[in-house]
C-alpha positions as CSV (number, residue, x, y, z in Angstrom):
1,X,-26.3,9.7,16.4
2,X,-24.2,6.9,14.7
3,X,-22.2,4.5,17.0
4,X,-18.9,6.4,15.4
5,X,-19.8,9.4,16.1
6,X,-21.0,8.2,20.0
7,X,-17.6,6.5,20.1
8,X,-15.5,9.5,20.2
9,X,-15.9,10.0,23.8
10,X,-18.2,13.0,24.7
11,X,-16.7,13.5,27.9
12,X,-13.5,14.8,26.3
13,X,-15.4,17.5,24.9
14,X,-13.5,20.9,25.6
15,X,-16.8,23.0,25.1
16,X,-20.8,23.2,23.6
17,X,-22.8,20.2,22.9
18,X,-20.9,17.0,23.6
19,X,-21.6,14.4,20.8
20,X,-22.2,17.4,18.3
21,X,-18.8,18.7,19.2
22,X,-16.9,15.5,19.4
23,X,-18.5,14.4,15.7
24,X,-17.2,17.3,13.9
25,X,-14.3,17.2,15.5
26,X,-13.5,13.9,14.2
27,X,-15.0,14.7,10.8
28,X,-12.0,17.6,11.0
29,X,-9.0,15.7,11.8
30,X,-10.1,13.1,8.5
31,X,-10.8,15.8,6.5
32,X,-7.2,17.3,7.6
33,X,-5.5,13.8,6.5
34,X,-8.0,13.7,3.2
35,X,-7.2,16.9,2.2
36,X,-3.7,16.3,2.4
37,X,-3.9,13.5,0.3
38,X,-5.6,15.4,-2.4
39,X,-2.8,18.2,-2.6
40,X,-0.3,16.0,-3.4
41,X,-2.4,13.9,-6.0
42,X,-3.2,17.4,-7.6
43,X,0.6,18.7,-7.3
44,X,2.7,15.7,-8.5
45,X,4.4,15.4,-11.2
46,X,4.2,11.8,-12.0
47,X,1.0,10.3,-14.1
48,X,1.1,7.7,-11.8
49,X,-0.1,9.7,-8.9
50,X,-1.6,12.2,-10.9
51,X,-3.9,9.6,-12.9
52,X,-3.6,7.1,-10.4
53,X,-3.9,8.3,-7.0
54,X,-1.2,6.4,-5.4
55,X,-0.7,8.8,-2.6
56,X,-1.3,8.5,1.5
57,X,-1.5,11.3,4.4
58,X,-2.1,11.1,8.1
59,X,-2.6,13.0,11.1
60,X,0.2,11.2,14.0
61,X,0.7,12.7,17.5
62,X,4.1,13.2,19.4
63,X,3.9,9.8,20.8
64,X,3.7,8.4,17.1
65,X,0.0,7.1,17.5
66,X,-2.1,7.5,13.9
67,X,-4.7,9.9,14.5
68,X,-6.4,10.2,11.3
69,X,-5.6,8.4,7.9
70,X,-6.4,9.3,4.0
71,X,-8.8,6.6,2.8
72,X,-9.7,7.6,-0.6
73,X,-6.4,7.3,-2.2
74,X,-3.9,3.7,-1.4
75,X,-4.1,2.3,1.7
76,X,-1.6,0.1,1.0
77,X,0.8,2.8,3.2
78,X,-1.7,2.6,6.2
79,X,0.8,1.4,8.7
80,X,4.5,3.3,7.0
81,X,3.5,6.9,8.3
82,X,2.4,5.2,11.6
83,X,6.1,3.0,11.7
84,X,8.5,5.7,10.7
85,X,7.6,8.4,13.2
86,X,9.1,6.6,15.9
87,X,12.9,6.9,13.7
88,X,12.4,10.1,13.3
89,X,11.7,10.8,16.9
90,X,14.8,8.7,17.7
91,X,17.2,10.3,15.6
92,X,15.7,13.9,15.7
93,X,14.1,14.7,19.1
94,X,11.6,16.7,20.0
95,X,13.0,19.2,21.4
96,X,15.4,19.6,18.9
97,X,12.8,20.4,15.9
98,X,11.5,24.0,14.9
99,X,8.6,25.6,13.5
100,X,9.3,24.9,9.4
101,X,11.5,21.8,9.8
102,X,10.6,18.9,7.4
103,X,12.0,15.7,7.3
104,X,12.3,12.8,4.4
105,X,13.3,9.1,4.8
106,X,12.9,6.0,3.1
107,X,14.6,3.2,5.1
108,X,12.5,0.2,4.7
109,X,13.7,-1.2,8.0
110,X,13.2,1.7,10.1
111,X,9.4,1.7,9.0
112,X,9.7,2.5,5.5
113,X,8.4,0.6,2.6
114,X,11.4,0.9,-0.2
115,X,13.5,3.5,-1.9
116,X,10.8,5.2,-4.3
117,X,8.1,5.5,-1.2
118,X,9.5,8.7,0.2
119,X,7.9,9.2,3.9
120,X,7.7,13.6,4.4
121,X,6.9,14.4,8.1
122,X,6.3,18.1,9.2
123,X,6.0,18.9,12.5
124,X,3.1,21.0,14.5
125,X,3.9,23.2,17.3
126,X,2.6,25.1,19.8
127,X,4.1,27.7,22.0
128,X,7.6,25.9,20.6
129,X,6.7,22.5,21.9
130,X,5.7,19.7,19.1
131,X,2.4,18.0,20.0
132,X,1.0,16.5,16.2
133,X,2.7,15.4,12.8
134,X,1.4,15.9,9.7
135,X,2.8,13.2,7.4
136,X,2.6,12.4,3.7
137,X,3.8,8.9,1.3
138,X,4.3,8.6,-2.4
139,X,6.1,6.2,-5.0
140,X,8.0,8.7,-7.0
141,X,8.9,8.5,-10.4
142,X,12.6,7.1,-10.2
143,X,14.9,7.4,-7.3
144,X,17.9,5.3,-9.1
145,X,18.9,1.6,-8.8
146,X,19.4,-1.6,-11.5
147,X,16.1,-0.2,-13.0
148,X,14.1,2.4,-14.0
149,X,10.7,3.1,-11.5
150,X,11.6,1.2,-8.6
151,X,11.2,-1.8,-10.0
152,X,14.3,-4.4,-9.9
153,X,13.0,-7.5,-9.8
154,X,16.3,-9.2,-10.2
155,X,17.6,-7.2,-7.0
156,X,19.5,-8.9,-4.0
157,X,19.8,-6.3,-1.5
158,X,18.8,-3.1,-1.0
159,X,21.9,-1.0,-2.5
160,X,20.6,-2.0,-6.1
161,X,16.6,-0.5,-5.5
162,X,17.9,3.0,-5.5
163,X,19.1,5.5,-2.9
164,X,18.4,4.8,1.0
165,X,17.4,7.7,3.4
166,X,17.3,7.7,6.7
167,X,15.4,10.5,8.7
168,X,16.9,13.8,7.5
169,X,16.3,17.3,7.2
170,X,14.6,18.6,4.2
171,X,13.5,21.9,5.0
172,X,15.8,23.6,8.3
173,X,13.3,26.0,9.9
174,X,11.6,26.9,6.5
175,X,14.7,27.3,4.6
176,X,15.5,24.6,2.1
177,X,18.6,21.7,2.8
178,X,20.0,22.4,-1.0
179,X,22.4,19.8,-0.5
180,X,19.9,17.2,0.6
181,X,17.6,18.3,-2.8
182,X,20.7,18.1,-4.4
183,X,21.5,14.8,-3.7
184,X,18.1,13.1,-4.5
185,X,17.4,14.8,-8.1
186,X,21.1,13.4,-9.1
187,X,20.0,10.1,-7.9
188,X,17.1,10.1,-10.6
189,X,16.7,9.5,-13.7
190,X,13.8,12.1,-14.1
191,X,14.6,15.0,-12.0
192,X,12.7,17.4,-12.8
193,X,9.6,14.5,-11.5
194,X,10.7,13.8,-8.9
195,X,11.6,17.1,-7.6
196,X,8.0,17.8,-8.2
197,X,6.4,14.8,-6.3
198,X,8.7,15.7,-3.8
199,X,7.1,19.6,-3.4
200,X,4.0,18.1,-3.7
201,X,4.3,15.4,-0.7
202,X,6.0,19.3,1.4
203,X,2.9,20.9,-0.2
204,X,0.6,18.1,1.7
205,X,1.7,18.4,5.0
206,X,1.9,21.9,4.6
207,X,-2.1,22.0,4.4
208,X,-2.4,19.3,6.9
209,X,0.0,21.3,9.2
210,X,-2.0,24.6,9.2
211,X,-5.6,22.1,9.7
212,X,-4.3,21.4,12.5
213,X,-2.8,24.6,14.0
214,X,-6.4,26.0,13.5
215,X,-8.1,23.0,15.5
216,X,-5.4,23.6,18.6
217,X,-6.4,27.4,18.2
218,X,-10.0,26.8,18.8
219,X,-9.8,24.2,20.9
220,X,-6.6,24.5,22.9
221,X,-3.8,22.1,23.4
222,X,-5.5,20.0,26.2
223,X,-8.7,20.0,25.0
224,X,-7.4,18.5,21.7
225,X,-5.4,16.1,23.2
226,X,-8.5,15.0,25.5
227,X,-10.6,14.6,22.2
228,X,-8.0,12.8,20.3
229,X,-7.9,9.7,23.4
230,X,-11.3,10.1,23.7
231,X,-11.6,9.2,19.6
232,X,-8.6,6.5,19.5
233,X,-10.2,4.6,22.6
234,X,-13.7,4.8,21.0
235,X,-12.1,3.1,18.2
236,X,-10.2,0.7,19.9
237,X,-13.6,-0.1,22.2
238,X,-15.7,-0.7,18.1
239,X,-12.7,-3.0,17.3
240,X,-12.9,-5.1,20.4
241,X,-16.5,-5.5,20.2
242,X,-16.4,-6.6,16.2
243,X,-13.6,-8.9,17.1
244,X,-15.4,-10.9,19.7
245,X,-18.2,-11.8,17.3
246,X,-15.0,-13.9,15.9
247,X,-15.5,-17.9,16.9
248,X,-13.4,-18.8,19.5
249,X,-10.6,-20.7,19.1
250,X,-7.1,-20.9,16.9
251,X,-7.2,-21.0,13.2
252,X,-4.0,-21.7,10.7
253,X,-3.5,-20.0,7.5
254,X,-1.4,-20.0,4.8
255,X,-0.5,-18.9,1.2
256,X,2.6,-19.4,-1.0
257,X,4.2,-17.4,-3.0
258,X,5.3,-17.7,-6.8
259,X,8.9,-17.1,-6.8
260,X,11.3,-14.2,-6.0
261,X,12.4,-13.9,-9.1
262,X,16.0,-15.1,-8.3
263,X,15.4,-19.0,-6.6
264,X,12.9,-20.0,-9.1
265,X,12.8,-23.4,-8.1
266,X,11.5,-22.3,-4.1
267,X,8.1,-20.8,-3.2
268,X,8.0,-19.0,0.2
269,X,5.1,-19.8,2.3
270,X,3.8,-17.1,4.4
271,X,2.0,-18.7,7.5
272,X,-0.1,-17.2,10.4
273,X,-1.7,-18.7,13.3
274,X,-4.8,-17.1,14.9
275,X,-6.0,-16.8,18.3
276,X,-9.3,-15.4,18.5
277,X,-10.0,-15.1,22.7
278,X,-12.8,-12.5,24.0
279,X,-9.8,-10.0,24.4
280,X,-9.0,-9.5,21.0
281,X,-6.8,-11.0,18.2
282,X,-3.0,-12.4,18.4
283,X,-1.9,-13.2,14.8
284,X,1.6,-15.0,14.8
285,X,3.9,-15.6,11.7
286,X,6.9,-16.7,13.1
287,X,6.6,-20.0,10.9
288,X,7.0,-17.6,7.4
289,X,9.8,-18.8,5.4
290,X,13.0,-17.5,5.7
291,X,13.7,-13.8,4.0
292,X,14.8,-14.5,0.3
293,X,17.4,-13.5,-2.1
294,X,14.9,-11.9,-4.3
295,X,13.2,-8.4,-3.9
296,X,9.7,-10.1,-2.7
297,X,11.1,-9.4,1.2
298,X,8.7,-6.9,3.1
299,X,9.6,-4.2,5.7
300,X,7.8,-5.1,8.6
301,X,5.7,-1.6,8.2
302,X,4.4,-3.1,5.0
303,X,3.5,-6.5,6.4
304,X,1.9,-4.9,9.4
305,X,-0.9,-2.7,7.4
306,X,-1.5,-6.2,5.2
307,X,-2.3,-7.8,8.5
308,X,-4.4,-5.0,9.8
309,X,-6.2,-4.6,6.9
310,X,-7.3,-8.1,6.7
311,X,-8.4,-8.4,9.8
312,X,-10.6,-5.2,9.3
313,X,-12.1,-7.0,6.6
314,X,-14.2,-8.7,9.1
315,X,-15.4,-6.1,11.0
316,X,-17.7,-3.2,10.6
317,X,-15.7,-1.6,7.3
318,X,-17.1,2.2,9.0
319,X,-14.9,1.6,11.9
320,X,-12.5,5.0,11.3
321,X,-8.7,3.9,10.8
322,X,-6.5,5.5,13.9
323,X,-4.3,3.9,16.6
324,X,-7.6,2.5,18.2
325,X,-7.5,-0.1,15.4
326,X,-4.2,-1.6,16.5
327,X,-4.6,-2.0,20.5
328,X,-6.8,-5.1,20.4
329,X,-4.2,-7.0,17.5
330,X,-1.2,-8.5,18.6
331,X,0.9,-8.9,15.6
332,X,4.3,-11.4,15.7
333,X,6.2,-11.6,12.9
334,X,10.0,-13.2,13.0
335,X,13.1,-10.9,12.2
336,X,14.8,-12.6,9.3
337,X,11.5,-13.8,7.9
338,X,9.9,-13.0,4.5
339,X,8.1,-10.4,7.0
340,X,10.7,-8.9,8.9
341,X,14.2,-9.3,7.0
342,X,17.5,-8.3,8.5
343,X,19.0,-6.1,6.7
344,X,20.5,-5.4,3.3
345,X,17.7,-7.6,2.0
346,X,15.7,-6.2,-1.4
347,X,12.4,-5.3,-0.3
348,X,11.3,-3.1,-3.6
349,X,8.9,-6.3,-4.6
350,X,7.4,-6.2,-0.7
351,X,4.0,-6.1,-2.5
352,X,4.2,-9.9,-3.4
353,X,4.8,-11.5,0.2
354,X,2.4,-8.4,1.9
355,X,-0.9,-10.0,-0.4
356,X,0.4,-13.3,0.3
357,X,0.0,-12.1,4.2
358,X,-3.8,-10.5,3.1
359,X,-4.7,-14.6,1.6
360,X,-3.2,-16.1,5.1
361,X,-5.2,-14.4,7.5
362,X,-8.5,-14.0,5.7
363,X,-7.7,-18.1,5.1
364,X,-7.7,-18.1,9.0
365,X,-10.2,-15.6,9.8
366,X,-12.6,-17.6,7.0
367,X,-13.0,-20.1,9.1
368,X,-13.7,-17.7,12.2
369,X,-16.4,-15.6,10.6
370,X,-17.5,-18.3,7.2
371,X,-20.3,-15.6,6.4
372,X,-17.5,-13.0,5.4
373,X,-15.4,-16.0,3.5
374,X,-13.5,-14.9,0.4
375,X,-11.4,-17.0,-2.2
376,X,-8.3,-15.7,-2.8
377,X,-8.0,-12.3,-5.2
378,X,-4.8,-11.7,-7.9
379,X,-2.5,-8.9,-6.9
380,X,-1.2,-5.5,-8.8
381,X,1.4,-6.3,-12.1
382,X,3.6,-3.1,-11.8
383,X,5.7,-2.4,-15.1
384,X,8.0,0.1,-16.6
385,X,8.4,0.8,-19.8
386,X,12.0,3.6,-20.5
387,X,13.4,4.9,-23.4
388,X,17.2,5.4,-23.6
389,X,19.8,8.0,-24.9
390,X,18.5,11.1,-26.3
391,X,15.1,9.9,-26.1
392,X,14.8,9.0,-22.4
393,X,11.3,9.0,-20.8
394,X,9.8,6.5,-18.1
395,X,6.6,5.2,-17.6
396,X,5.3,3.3,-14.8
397,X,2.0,1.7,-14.3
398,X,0.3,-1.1,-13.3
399,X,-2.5,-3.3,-13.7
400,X,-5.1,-5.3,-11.8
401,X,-6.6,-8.8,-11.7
402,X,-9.9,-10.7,-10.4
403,X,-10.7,-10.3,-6.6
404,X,-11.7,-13.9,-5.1
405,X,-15.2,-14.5,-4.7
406,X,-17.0,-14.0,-1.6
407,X,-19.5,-15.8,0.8
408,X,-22.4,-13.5,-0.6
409,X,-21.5,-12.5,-4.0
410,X,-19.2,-12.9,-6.6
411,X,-15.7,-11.7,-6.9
412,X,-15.2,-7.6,-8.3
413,X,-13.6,-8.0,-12.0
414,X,-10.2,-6.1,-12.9
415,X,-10.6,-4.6,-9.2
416,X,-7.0,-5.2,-7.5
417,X,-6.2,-6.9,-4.6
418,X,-8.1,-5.2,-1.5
419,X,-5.6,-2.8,-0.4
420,X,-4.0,-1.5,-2.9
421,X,-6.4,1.1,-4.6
422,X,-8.5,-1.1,-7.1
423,X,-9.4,-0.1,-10.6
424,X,-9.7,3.8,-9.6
425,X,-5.8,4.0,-9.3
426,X,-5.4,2.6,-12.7
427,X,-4.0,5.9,-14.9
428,X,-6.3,6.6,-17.8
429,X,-5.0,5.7,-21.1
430,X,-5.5,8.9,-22.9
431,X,-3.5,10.7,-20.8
432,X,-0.3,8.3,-21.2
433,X,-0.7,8.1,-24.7
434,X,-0.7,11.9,-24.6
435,X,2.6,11.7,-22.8
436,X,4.7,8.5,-24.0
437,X,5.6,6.8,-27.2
438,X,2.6,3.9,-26.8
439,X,-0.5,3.0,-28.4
440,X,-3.3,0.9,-25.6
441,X,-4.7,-1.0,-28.1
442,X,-7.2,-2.8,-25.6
443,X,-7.7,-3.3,-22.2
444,X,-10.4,-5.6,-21.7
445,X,-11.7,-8.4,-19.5
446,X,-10.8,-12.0,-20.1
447,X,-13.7,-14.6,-20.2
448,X,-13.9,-17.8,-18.0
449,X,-10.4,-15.8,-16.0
450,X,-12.4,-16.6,-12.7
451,X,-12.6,-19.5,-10.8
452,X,-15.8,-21.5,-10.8
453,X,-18.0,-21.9,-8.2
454,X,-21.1,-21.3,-5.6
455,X,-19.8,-18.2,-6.4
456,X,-17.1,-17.1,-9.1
457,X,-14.0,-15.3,-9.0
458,X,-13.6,-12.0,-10.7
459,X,-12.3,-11.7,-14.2
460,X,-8.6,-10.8,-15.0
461,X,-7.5,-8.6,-17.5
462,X,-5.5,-8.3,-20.9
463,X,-3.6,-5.1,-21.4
464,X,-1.8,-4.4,-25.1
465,X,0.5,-1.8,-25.3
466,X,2.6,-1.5,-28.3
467,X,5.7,0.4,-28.6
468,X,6.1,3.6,-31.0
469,X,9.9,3.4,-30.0
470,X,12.3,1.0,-28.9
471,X,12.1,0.6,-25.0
472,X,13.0,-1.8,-21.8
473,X,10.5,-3.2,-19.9
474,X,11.0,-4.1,-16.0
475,X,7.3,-6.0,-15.0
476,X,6.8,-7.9,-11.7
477,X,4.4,-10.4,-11.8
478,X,2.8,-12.9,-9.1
479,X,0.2,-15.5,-9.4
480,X,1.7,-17.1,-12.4
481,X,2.8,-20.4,-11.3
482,X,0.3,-20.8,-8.9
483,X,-2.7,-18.9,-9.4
484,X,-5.4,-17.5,-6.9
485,X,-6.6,-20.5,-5.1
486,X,-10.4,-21.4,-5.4
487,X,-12.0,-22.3,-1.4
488,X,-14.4,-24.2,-0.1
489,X,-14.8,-26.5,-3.9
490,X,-14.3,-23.5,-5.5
491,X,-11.8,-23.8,-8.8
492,X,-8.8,-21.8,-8.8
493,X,-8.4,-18.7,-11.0
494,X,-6.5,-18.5,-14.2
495,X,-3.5,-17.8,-14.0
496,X,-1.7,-14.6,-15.2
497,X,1.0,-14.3,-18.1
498,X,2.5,-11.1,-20.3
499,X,4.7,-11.7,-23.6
500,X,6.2,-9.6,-26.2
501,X,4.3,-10.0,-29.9
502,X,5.9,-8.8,-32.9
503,X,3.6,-7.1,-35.8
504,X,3.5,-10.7,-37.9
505,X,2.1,-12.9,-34.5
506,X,4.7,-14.3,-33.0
507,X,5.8,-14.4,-28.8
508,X,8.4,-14.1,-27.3
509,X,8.2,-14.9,-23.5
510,X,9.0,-12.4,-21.2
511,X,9.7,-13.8,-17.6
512,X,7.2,-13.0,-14.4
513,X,10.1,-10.8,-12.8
514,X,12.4,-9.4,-15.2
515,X,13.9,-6.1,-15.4
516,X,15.2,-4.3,-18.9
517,X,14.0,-7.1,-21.3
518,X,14.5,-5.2,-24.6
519,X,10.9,-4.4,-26.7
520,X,11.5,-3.0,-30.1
521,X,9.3,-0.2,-31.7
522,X,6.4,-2.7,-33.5
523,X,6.0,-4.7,-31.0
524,X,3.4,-4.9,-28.6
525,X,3.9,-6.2,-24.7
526,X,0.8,-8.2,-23.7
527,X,0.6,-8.6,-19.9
528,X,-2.9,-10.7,-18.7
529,X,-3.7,-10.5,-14.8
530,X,-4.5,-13.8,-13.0
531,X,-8.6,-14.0,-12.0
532,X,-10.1,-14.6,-8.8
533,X,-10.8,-17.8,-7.3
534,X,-14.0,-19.7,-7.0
535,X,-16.3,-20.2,-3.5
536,X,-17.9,-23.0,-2.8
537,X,-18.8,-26.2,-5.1
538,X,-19.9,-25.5,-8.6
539,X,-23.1,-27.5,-8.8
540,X,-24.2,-25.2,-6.3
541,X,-24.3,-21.9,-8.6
542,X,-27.4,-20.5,-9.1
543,X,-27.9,-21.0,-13.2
């Protein structure tokens, strides 16, 4: 019997063999969150989650503690479902939910991420009392703002990233809130999409909903509560363990930041210091830079699963993802902060200042466990690419760089940057071709893109996309100005870049964080991803 499965305590068991019981127990409640994950990739009506994946589920209970989390689809969203419970509990109490009530929200500073991640909660009861939520978290297609797909790089406070929700009512014991439905297709500028991601994130909990109706059936309220402590305090007691193989002491880390796209001459630092002690882990960024002006703010939901995720980069990777994972971390972050901004700060670029959190602690943490070192990794390039008038359509998408290389090996090429899904989440060209009015004509690796050393970063990307009709582009780009940093001797990565060419050769620049730069049918938009930085010296690398 594996230490996981021995970990969810057998003394909870509400019936027949102990560790047998307790292990497919926990196998159910992932599967539950998996599975919900998987209906709304296979229900949306956006390529990008279709194609790409880019969806998250979880199993919470009524005290807003993550039970079980999706793990083959983005974890990016590990710590959102976990964050906005606890507004939806405030605003909506228990006791005043029913059986078929469904909420949405979006509020990136009540736990969401920004206005295109719509957060769908469904309640489970039992005997009219609410003991678990199912919960489910997509980027839809368009939810309004300066710029098509969520993407408003030139945004300075929330208002111009599209429409903010707070916890409402979606579905009023099983009967639809028309108004509410109402109000969020007019706010799009692909309804019909968006309606449909939004059934399909319903349709997810749904499934998760009745997994877990069936699993308080067979094994009764208390005896599932009983199993589900048992499981988070096995967790917690794996994390504690892992994190006092961590060298004593207190480690800085750091990592700064392009731009955000507004102040071009400042670049934020986001800093964290360390304190590894036998009792587990305090990570404090009170010394990150001041929230900007630009949309590169993060909600502290967002920064919290970049911090977590780090820090479970140096542990035992099969330790399950629930509540147990965040006891043993105590996580300080500053409001009015890159990490915690007061509001109406623009937090639709969060992704930029959440990897620069990932590069600061595994800087720290580096030096606490050296065998799991890595250099630092490039980050996603989301785009859009719209059509106007008559021919209106909308394509978002994205594309990865090199991941830094590690202690042991060297860095993945054209993976991502550890958190965010990796290559698998990138939507297959075919398909958008099939659907827009673009032509790929490559995506390919770029040579020498990785830093040199001991070991060598992994190689960026170039993407060409040309344009069938005339379009706007909105493209949010990091590592530019200061590419993924090489450790330990290692050489930095290359950095990235994306221009416009037009069908005789010629560039035209096209600016890291832009939105609505006009590309006219002919051209192509070239966007290359930064590569991963180098480990160790050089000379060192085995010819």
């Amino acid at each position: 019997m594996s230490d996981e499965a021995s970990s969810f305590s057998s003394s909870s068991d509400p019936g027949g063999d102990g560790a047998l019981d307790a292990e497919i127990l926990r196998h159910a409640l992932r599967v539950a969150a998996e599975e919900a994950s998987i209906v709304v990739v296979k229900s949306a009506h956006s390529a990008m989650i279709v194609e790409g994946a880019d969806a998250c589920a979880g199993i919470l209970d009524a005290r807003a503690r993550l039970v079980a989390l999706s793990t083959a689809t983005n974890l990016m969203h590990a710590s959102s479902l976990r964050s906005s419970l606890p507004s939806l509990i405030e605003d909506h109490p228990l006791d005043t939910m029913h059986p078929g009530d469904v909420f949405v929200m979006n509020d990136c500073f009540r736990g969401g991420i920004h206005a295109n991640d719509l957060v769908v909660f469904r309640p489970v009861f039992n005997d009219g009392a609410v003991h678990y939520f199912a919960g489910t978290l997509i980027h839809v297609a368009d939810l309004g703002g300066s710029a098509s797909g969520g993407i408003a790089p030139d945004a300075t406070d929330v208002f111009a990233e599209g429409l903010q929700l707070p916890p409402i009512r979606l579905y009023d014991a099983g009967r639809a809130v028309s108004d509410i439905h109402n109000l969020i297709a007019l706010n799009s500028r692909t309804p019909e999409r968006v309606m449909g991601d939004l059934d399909a994130l319903v349709a997810g909990t749904t499934i998760a909903g009745r997994r877990m109706e069936a699993l308080i059936e067979s094994y009764g309220v208390a005896g599932l509560r009983t199993a589900i402590d048992g499981y988070i305090a096995g967790v917690e007691l794996r994390m504690r363990e892992e994190l006092s193989r961590l060298t004593p002491g207190r480690y800085r880390g750091e990592y700064k930041v392009d731009d955000d796209g507004i102040d071009l001459d400042r670049s934020p630092v986001v800093r964290v210091d360390v304190d590894c002690t036998p009792e587990g882990l305090t990570l404090d960024f009170s010394e990150t830079d001041d929230q900007a002006r630009g949309a590169i703010n993060a909600g502290s939901s967002q920064a919290l699963t970049g911090a977590i995720f780090s820090v479970r980069c140096f542990v035992d990777p099969s330790i399950p993802m629930n509540e147990g994972c965040y006891t043993p971390v105590e996580i300080v972050f500053r409001k009015g902060s890159l990490l915690d901004p007061t509001p109406p700060a623009a937090c639709g670029g969060r992704v930029v200042s959440v990897t620069a959190v990932c590069e600061a602690v595994i800087d720290a943490l580096s030096q606490a466990r050296p065998e799991n070192a890595t250099a630092a990794s490039s980050v996603i390039h989301p785009y859009t690419l719209s059509g106007a008038g008559a021919n209106s359509w909308m394509f978002l998408s994205y594309e990865y760089g090199g991941i830094g290389a590690r202690a042991g090996s060297d860095g993945p090429d054209a993976t991502g940057a550890f958190f965010l899904g990796g290559r698998n989440t990138v939507p297959q060209i075919e398909s958008l071709e099939a659907r827009y009015p673009v032509r790929f004509e490559a995506q390919r690796l770029m040579p020498e893109s990785g830093g040199a050393g001991r070991t060598r970063g992994g190689l960026g990307v170039e993407t060409r996309i040309a344009l069938l009709e005339d379009a706007e582009l909105s493209v949010r780009s990091e590592r530019v100005r200061h590419p993924p940093r090489g450790r330990a001797g290692g050489g930095d990565g290359l950095a990235g870049t994306q221009y416009v060419e037009d069908d005789a050769g010629g560039r035209r620049p096209v600016p890291a964080k832009v939105a609505n730069f006009s590309v006219k049918a002919g051209e192509t938009f070239v966007l290359r991803t930064s590569g991963g930085g180098g480990l160790g010296q050089p000379r060192e690398n085995d010819v």
